[in-house]
SEDO-827685 format. One record per atom (N, C-alpha, C, O): residue number from 0; residue in three letters; atom name; z, x, y. Coordinates in nm, 3 decimals. Layout:
BEGIN
n,res,atom,c3,c1,c2
NUM,ala,CA,Z,X,Y
...
% end
This chain:
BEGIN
n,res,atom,c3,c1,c2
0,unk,N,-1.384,-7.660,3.502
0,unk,CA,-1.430,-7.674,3.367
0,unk,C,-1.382,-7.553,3.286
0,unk,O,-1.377,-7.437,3.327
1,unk,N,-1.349,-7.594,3.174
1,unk,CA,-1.281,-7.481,3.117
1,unk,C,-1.423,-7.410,3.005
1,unk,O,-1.517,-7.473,2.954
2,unk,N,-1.388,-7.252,2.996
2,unk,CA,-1.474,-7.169,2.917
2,unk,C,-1.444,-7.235,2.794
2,unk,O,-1.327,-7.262,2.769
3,unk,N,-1.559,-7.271,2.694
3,unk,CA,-1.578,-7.291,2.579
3,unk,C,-1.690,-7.200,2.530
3,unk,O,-1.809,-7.192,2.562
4,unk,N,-1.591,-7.118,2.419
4,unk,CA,-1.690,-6.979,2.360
4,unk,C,-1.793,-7.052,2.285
4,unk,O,-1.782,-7.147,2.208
5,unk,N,-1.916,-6.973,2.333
5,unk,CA,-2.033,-7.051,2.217
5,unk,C,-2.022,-7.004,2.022
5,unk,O,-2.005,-6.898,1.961
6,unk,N,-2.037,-7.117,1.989
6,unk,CA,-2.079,-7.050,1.825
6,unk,C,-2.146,-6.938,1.854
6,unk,O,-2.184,-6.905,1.966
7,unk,N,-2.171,-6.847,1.700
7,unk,CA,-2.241,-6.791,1.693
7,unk,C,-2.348,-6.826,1.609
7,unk,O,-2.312,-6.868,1.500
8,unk,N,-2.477,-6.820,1.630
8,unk,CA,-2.597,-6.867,1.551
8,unk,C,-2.589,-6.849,1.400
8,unk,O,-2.592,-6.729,1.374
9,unk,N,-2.581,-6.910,1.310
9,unk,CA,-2.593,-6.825,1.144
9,unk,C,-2.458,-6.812,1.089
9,unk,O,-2.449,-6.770,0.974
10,unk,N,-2.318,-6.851,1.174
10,unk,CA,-2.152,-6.812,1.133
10,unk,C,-2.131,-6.878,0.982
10,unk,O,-2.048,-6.825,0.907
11,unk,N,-2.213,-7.003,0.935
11,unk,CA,-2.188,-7.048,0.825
11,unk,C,-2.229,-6.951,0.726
11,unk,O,-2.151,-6.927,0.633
12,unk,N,-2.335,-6.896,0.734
12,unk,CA,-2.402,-6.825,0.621
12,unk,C,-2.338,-6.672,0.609
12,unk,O,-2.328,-6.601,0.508
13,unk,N,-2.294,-6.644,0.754
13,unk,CA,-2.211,-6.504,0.741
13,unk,C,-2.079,-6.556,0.655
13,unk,O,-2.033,-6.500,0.555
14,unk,N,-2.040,-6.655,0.707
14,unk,CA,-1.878,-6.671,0.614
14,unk,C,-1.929,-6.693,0.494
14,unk,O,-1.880,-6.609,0.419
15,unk,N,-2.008,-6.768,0.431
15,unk,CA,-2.074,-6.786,0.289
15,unk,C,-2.080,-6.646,0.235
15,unk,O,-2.014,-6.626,0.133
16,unk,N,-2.138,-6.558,0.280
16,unk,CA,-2.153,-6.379,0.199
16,unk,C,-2.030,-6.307,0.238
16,unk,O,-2.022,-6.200,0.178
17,unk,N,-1.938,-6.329,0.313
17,unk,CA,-1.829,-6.252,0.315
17,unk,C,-1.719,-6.340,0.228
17,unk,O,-1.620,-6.285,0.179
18,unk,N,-1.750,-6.504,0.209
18,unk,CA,-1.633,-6.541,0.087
18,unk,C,-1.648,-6.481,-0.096
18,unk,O,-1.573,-6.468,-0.193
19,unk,N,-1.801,-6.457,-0.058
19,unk,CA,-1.806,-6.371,-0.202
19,unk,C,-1.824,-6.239,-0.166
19,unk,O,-1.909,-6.179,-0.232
20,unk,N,-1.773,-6.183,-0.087
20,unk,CA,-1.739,-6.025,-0.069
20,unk,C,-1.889,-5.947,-0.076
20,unk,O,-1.900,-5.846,-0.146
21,unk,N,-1.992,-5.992,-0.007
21,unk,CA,-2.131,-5.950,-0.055
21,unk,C,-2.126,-5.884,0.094
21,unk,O,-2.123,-5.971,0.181
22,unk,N,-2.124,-5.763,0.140
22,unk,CA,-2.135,-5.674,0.209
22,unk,C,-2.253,-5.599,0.247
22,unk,O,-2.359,-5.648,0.207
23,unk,N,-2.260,-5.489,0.318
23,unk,CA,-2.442,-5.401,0.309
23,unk,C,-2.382,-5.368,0.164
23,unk,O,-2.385,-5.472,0.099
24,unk,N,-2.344,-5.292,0.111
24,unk,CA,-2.361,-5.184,0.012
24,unk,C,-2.424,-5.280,-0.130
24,unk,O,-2.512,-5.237,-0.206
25,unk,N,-2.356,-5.417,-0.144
25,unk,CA,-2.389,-5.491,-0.211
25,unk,C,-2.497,-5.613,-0.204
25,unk,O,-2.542,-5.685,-0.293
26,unk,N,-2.518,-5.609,-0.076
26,unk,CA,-2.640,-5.668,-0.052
26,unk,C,-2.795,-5.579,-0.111
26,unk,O,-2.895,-5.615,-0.174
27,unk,N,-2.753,-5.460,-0.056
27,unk,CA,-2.845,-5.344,-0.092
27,unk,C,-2.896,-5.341,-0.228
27,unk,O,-3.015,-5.318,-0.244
28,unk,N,-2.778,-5.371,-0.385
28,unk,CA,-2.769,-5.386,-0.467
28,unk,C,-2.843,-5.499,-0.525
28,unk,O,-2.913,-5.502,-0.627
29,unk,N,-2.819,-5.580,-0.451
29,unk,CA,-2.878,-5.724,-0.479
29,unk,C,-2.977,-5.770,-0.501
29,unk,O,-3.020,-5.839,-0.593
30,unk,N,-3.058,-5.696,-0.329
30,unk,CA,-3.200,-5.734,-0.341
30,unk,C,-3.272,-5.627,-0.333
30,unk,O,-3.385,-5.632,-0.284
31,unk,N,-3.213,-5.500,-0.385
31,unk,CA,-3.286,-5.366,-0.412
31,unk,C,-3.387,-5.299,-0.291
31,unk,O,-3.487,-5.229,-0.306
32,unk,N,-3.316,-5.352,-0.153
32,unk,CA,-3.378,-5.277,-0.038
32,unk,C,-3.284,-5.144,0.042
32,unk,O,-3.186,-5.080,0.005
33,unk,N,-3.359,-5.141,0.154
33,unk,CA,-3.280,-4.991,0.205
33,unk,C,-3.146,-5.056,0.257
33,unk,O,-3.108,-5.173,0.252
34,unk,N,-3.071,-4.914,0.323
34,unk,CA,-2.939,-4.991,0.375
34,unk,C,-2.984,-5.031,0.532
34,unk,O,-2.915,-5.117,0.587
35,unk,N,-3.079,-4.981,0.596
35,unk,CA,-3.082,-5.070,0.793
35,unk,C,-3.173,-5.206,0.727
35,unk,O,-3.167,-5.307,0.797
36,unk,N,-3.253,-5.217,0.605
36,unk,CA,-3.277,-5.359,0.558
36,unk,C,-3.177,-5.440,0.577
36,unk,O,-3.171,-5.541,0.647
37,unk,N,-3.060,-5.367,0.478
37,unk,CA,-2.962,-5.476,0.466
37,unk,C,-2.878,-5.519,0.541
37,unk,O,-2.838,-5.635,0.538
38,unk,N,-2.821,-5.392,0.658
38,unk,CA,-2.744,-5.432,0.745
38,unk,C,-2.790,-5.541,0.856
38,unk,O,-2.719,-5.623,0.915
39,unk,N,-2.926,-5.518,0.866
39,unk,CA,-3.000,-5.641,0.917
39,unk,C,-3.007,-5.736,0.920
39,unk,O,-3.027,-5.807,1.018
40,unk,N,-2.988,-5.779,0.758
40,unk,CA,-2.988,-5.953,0.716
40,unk,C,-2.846,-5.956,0.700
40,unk,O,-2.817,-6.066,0.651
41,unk,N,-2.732,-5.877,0.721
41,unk,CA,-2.599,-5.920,0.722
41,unk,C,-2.594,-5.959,0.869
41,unk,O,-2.549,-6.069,0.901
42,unk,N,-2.637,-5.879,0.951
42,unk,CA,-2.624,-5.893,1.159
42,unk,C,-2.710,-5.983,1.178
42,unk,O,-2.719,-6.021,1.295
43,unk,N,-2.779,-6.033,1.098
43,unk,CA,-2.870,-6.150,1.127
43,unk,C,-2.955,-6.243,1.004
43,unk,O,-3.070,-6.233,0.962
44,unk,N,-2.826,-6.352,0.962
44,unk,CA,-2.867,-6.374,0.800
44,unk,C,-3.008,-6.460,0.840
44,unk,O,-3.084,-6.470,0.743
45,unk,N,-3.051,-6.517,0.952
45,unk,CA,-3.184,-6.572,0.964
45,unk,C,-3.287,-6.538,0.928
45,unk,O,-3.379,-6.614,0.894
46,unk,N,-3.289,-6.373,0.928
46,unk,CA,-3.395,-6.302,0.864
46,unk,C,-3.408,-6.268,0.725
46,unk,O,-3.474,-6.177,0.674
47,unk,N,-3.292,-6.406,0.638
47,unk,CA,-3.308,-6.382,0.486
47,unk,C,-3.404,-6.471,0.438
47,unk,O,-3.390,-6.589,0.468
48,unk,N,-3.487,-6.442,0.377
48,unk,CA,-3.614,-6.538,0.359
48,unk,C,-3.555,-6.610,0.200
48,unk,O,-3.473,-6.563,0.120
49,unk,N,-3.616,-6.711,0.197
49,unk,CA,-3.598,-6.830,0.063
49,unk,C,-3.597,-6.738,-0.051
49,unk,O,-3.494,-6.760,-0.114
50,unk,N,-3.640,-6.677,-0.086
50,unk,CA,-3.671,-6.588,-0.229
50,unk,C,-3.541,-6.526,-0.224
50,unk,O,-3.450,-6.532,-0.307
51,unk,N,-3.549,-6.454,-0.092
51,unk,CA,-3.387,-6.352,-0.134
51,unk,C,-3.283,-6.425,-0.105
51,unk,O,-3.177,-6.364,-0.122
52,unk,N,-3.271,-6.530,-0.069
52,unk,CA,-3.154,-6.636,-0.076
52,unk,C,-3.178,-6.686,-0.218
52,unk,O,-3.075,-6.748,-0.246
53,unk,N,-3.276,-6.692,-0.339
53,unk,CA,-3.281,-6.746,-0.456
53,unk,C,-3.220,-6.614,-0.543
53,unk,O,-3.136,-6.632,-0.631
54,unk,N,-3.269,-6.487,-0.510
54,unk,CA,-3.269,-6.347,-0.598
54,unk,C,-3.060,-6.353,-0.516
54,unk,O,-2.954,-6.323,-0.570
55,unk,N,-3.081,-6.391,-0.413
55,unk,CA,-2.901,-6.355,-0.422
55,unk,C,-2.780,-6.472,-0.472
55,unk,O,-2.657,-6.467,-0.471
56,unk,N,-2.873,-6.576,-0.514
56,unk,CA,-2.797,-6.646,-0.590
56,unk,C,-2.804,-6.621,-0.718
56,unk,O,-2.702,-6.652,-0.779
57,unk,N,-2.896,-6.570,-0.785
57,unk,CA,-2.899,-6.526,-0.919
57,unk,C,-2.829,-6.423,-0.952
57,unk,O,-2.773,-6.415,-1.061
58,unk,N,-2.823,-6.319,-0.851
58,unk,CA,-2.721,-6.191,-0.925
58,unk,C,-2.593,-6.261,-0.878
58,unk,O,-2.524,-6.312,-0.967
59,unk,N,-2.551,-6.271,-0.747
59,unk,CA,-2.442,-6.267,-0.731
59,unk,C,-2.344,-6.399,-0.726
59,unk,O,-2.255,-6.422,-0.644
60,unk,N,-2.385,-6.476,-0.835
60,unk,CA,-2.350,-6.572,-0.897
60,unk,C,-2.322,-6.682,-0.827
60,unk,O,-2.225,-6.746,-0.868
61,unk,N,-2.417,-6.751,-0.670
61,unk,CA,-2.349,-6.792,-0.584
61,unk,C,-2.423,-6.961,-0.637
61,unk,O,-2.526,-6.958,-0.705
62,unk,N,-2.377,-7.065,-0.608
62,unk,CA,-2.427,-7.183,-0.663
62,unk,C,-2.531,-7.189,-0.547
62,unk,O,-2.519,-7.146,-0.432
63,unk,N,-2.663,-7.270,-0.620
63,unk,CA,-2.777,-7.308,-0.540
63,unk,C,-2.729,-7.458,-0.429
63,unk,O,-2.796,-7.488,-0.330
64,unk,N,-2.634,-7.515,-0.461
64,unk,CA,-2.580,-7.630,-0.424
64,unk,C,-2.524,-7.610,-0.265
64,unk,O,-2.557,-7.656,-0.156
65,unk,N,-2.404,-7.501,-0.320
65,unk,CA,-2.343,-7.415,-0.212
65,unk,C,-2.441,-7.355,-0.064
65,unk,O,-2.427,-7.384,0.054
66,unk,N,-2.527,-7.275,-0.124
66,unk,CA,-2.576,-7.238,-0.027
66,unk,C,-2.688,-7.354,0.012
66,unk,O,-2.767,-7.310,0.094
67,unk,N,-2.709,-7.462,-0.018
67,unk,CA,-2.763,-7.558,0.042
67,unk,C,-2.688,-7.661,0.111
67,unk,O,-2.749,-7.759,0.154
68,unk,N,-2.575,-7.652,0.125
68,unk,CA,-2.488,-7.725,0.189
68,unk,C,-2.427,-7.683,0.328
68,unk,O,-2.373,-7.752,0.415
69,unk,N,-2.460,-7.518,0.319
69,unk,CA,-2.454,-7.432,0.418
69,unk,C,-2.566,-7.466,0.527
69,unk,O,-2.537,-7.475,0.646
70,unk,N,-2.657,-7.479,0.492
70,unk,CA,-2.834,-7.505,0.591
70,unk,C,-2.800,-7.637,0.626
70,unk,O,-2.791,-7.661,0.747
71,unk,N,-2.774,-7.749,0.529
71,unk,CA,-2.784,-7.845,0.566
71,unk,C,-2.674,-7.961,0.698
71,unk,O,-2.700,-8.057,0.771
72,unk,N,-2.544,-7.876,0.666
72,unk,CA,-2.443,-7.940,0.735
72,unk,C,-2.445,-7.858,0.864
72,unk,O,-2.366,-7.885,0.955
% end
């Protein structure tokens, strides 16, 4: 049987914040927390709760559509 690498848990939502270049420094910016906050919800976007997925579509101009198409598919 051949090795098949597993996904990684959350890869949609990491590629979603790295196609709009939203990084720690700008995450930090975003939702006005510390930087091991932010590097946190970048190493693990599961721990972004509904509000700051709403507060990071509002600054950083991302469509509400978009990132619901991300969860859903």
């Amino acid at each position: 049987m051949p090795y098949i690498k597993p996904k990684k848990q959350y890869e949609k939502t990491r590629k979603l914040l790295n196609s709009y270049e939203i990084g720690q420094t700008q995450l930090m910016a975003i939702l006005g927390c510390s930087r091991p906050t932010a590097r946190n919800r970048i190493e693990n976007p599961g721990n972004i709760t509904g509000d700051e997925w709403l507060t990071i579509s509002r600054r950083a101009h991302i469509p509400v559509e978009e990132i619901r198409l991300v969860f859903l598919s």
